[in-house]
DSSP file (Angstrom, degrees, kcal/mol; ACC not computed):
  #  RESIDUE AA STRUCTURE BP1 BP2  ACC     N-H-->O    O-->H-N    N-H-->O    O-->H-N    TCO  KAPPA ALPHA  PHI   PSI    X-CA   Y-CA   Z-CA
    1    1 A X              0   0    0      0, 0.0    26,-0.1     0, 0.0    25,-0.0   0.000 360.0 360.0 360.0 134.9   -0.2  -17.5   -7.7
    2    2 A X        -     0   0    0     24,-0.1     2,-0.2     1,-0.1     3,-0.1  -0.157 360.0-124.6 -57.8 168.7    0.9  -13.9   -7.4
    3    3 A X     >  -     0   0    0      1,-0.1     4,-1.8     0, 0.0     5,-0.2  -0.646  33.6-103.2 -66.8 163.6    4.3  -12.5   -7.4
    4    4 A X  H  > S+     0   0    0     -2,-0.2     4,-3.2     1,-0.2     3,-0.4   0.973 120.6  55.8 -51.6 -58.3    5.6  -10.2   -4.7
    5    5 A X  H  4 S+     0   0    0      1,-0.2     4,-0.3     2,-0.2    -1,-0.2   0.809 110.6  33.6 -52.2 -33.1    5.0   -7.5   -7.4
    6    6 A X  H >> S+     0   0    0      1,-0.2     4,-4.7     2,-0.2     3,-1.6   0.918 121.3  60.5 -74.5 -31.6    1.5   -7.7   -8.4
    7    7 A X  H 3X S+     0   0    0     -4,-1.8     4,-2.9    -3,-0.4    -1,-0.2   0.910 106.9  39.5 -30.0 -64.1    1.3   -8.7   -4.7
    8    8 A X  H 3< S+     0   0    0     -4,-3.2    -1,-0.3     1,-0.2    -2,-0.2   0.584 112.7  55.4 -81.8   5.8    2.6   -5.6   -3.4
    9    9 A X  H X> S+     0   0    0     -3,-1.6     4,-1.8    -5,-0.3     3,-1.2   0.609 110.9  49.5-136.4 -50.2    0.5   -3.5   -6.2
   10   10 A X  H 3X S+     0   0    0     -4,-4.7     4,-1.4     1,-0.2    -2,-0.2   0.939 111.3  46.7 -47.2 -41.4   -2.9   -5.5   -4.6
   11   11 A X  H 3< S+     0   0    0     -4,-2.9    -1,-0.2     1,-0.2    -2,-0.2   0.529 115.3  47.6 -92.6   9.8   -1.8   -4.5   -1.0
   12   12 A X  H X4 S+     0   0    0     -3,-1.2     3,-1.0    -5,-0.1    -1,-0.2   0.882 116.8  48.0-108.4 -58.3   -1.2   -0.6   -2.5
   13   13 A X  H >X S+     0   0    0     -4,-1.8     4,-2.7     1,-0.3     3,-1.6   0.542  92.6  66.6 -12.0 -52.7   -4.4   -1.0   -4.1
   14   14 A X  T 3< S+     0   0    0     -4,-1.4    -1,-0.3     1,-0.3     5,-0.2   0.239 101.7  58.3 -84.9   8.4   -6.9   -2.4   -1.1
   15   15 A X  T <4 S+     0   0    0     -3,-1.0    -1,-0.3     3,-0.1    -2,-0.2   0.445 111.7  38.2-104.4   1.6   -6.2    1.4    0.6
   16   16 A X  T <4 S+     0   0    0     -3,-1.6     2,-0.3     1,-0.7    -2,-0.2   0.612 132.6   1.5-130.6 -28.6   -7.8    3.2   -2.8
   17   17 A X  S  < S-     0   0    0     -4,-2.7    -1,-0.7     0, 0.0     2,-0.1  -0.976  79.1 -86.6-160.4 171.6  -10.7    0.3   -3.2
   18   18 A X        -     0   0    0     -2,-0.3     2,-0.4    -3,-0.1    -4,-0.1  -0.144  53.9-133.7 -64.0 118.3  -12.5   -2.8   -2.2
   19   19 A X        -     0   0    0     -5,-0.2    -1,-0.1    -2,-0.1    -5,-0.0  -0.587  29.0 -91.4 -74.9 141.6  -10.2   -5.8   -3.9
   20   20 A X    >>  -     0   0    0     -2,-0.4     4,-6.1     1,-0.1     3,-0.6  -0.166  30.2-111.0 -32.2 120.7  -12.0   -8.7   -5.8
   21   21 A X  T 34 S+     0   0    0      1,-0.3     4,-0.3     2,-0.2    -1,-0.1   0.753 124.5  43.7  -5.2 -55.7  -13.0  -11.7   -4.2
   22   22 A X  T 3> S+     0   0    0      2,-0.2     4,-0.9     3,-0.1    -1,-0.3   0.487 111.2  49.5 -96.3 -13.6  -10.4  -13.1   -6.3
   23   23 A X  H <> S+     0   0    0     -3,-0.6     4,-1.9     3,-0.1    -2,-0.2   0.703 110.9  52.1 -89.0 -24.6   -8.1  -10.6   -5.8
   24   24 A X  H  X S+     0   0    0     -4,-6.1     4,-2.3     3,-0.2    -2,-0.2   0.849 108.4  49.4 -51.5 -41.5   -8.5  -10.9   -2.3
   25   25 A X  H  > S+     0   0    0     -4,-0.3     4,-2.7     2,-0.2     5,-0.6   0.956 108.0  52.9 -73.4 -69.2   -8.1  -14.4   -2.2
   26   26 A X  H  X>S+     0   0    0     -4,-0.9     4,-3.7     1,-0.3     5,-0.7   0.929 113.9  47.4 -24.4 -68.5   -4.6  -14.3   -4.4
   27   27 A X  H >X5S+     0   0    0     -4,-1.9     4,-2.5     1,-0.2     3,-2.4   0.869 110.8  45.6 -54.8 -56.8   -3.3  -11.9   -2.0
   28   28 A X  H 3X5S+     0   0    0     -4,-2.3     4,-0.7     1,-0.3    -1,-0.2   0.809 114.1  49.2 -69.1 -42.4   -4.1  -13.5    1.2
   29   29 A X  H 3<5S+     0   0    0     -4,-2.7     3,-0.4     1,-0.3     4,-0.4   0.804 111.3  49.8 -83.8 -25.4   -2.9  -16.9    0.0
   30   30 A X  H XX5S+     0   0    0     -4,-3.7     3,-2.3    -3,-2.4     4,-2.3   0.886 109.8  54.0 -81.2 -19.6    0.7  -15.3   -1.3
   31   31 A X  H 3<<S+     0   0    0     -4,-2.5    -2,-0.2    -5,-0.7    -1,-0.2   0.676  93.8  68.1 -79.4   2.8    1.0  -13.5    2.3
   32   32 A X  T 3< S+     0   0    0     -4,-0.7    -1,-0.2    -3,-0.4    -3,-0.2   0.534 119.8  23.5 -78.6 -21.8    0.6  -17.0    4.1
   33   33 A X  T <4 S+     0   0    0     -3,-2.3     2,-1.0    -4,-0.4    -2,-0.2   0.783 108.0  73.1-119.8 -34.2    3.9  -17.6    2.5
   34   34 A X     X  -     0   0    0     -4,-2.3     4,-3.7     1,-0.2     5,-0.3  -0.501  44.8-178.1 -78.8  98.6    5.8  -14.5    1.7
   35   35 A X  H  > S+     0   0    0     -2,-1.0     4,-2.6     1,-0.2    -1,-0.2   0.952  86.7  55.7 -70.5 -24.7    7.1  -12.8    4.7
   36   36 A X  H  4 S+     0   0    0      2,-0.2    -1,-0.2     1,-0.2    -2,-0.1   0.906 112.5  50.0 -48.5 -52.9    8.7   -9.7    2.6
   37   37 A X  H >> S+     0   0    0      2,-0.2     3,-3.5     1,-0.2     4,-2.4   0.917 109.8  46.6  -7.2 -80.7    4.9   -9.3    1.3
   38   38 A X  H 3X S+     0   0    0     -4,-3.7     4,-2.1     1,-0.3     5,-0.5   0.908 109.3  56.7 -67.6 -35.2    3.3   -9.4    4.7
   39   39 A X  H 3< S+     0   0    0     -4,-2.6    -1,-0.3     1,-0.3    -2,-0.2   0.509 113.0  38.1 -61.5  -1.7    5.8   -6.9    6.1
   40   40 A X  H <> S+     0   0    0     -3,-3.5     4,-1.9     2,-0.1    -1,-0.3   0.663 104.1  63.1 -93.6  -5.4    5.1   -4.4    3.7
   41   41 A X  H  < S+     0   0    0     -4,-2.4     4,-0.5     1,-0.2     3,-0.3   0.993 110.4  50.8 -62.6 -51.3    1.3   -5.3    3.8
   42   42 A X  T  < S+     0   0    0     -4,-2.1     4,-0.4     1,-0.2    -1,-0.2   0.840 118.7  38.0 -28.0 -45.5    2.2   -3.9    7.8
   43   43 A X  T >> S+     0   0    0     -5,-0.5     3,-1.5     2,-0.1     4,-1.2   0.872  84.1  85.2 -93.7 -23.5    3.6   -1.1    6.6
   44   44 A X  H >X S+     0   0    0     -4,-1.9     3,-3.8    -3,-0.3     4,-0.7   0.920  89.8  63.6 -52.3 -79.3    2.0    0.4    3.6
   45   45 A X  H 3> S+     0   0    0     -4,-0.5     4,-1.3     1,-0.3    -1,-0.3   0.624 110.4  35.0   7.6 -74.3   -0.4    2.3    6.0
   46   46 A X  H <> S+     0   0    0     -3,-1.5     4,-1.6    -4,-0.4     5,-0.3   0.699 118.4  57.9 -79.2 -15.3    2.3    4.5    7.7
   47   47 A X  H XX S+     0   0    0     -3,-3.8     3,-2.2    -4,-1.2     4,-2.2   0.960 104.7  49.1 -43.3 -89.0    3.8    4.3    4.3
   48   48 A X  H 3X S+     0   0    0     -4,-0.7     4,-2.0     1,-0.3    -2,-0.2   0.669 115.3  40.1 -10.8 -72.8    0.7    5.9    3.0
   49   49 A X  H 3X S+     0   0    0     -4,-1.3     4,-3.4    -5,-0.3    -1,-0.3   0.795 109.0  62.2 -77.0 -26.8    0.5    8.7    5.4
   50   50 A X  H <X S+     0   0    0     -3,-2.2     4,-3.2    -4,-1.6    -1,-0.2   0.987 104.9  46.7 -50.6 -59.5    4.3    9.3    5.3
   51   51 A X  H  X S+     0   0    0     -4,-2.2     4,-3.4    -5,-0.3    -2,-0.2   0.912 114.1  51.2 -51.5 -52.9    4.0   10.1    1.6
   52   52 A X  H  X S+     0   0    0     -4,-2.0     4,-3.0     2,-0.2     5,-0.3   0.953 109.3  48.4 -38.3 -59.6    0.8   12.6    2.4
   53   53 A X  H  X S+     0   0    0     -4,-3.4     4,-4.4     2,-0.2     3,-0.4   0.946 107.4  58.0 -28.7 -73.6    2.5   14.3    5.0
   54   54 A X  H >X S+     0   0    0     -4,-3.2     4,-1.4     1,-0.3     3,-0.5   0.867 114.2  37.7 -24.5 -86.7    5.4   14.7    2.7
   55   55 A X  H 3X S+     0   0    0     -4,-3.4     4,-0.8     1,-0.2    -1,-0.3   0.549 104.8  58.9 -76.8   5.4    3.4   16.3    0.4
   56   56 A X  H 3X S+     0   0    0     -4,-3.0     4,-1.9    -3,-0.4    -2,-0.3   0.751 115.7  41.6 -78.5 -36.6    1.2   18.3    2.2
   57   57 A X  H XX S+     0   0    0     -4,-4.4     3,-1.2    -3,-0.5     4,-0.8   1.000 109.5  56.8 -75.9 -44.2    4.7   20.1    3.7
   58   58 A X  H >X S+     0   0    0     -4,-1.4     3,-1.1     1,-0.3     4,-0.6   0.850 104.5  51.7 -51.2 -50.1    6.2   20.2    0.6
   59   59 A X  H ><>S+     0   0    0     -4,-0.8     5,-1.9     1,-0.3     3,-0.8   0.874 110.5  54.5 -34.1 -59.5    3.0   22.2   -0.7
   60   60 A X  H <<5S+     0   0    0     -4,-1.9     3,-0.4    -3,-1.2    -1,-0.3   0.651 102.9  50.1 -87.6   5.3    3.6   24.6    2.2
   61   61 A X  H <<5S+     0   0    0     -3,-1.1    -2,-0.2    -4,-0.8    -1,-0.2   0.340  91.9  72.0-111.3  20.1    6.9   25.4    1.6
   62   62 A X  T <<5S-     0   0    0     -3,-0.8    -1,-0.2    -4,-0.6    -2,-0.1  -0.404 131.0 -83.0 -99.0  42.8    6.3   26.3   -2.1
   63   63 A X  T   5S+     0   0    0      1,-0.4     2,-0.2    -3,-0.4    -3,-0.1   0.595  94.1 134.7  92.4  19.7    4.4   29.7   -0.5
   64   64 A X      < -     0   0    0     -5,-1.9    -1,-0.4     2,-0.0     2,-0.4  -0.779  47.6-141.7 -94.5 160.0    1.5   27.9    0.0
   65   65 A X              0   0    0     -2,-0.2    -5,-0.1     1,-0.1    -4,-0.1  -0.883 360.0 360.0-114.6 131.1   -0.6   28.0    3.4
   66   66 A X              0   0    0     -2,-0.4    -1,-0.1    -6,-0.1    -6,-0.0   0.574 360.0 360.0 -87.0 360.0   -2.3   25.4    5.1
């Protein structure tokens, strides 16, 4: 059984490549119980784009141009 951490380290994971079978599995089965889990598995997404954003302005206000 997973922890939240490797847990939350799978669900950061399944947006940069396909998970394992088995890694698939692990996750699903700790997010049937963990609600902290599935609410960041919900969030990570907008996480994800938040963090882009972020550095795509940060980028333009060191005198670079988009």
């Amino acid at each position: 059984m997973l922890n939240c951490h490797e847990a939350s380290f799978l669900i950061s994971q399944e947006h940069e490549r396909r998970l394992s079978l088995s890694e698939r599995m692990k996750l699903r089965l700790h997010l049937g119980i963990c609600r902290a889990c599935r609410n960041f598995a919900r969030d990570a997404p907008l996480l994800g784009r938040a963090a882009r954003a972020l550095a795509d302005d940060d980028g333009r206000q060191d005198g670079k141009k988009a």
